[in-house]
C-alpha positions, 0 to 999 in steps of 0.5 A: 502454698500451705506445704507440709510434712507428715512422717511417714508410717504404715498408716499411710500405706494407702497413700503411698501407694496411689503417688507410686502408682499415678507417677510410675511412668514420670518417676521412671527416669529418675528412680530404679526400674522396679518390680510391678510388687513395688506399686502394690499396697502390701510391699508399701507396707512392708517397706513403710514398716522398715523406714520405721525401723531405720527411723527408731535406730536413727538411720532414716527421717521419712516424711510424705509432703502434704499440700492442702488437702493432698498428698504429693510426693515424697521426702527422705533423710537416708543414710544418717551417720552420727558421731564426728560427722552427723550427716545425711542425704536428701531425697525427694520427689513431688507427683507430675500433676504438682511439679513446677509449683514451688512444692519441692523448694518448700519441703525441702526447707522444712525438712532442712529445718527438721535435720538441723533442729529437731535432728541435730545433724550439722550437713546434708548432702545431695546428688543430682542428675546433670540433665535434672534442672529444676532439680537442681534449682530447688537445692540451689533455692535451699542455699546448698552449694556445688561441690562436684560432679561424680561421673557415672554416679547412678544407673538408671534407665539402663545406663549411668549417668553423671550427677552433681553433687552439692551440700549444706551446712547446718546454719551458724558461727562456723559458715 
C-alpha cells in the first residue's frame, strides 16, 4: 500500500471536488447535510483558500490522501490550539470504492506523525460516532485511547447522536 499525504490547496480544487462529488451519497450519514454549491469546483476553491489560511495563522493541517496514482479521501488537523495545550481534532475520510482496505489506518499514522513531529503538538483528540466500527477500528489501530462518550454529540442525518471519544498523546517519557 503505498498511502500518502499531500497538503491541501487550491491547486487540488479539481480533486476535491470529484471524491465530493463520487461520495455525496456514502458521506451522507457521517457529515452535515450540505448545500448542492458545496460539490461545485468554485465553493472547493473558496473553502481550499480558507484552509489555507487557517493553515498559515496555525488553526488547521489539511491534506488530501493520496493511494497509488489516486486521490481517496480526506484528512484533517482542526482546531489546533497552542500554548499549555497544544492539541487538536482529527478528521478523516476515505472514498466508498476504498474503504475497508487499510487506507485510513495508514493515513491516520502518517498524519500522527505529521502533528507530533512536524507540528509539535503533544494531543490529539478524536470523536466518533457509536454506530461507526470501522472507524473506530482505525483510531484504536493508531493507539488512541477511549476516554468517554458524549450523548447527543452531533446532529446528523436529522438527529443527534452519541459518539465516542478517544485521545492520543504525543509518544515519550510522559506516557
Amino acid at each position: 500500500m503505498d498511502v500518502s499525504l499531500h497538503e491541501a490547496d487550491v491547486g487540488h480544487t479539481e480533486e476535491l471536488t470529484r471524491l465530493y462529488s463520487e461520495n455525496r451519497a456514502y458521506l451522507r450519514k457521517w457529515e452535515p447535510e450540505r448545500d448542492p454549491s458545496f460539490f461545485e469546483p468554485e465553493t472547493q476553491r473558496r473553502l481550499l483558500a480558507e484552509i489555507d489560511r487557517r493553515r498559515r495563522e496555525g488553526r488547521q493541517w489539511t491534506a488530501l490522501i493520496h493511494n497509488g496514482h489516486d486521490y481517496v479521501g480526506y484528512m484533517t488537523l482542526n482546531h489546533i490550539v497552542w500554548g499549555a495545550l497544544r492539541n487538536c481534532r482529527i478528521g478523516y475520510w476515505v472514498s466508498q470504492r476504498h474503504a475497508g482496505q487499510g487506507i485510513a489506518t495508514a493515513a491516520v499514522a502518517r498524519c500522527l506523525d505529521i502533528a507530533f513531529g512536524e507540528l509539535g503538538l503533544h494531543r490529539v483528540e478524536a470523536s466518533v460516532r457509536t454506530d461507526n466500527p470501522a472507524s473506530i477500528r482505525v483510531l484504536e489501530n493508531n493507539g488512541f485511547r477511549l476516554i468517554g462518550l458524549a450523548r447527543a454529540h452531533v446532529f446528523l442525518e436529522g438527529r443527534w447522536h452519541d459518539e465516542w471519544l478517544y485521545e492520543r498523546s504525543e509518544p515519550g517519557p510522559f506516557m
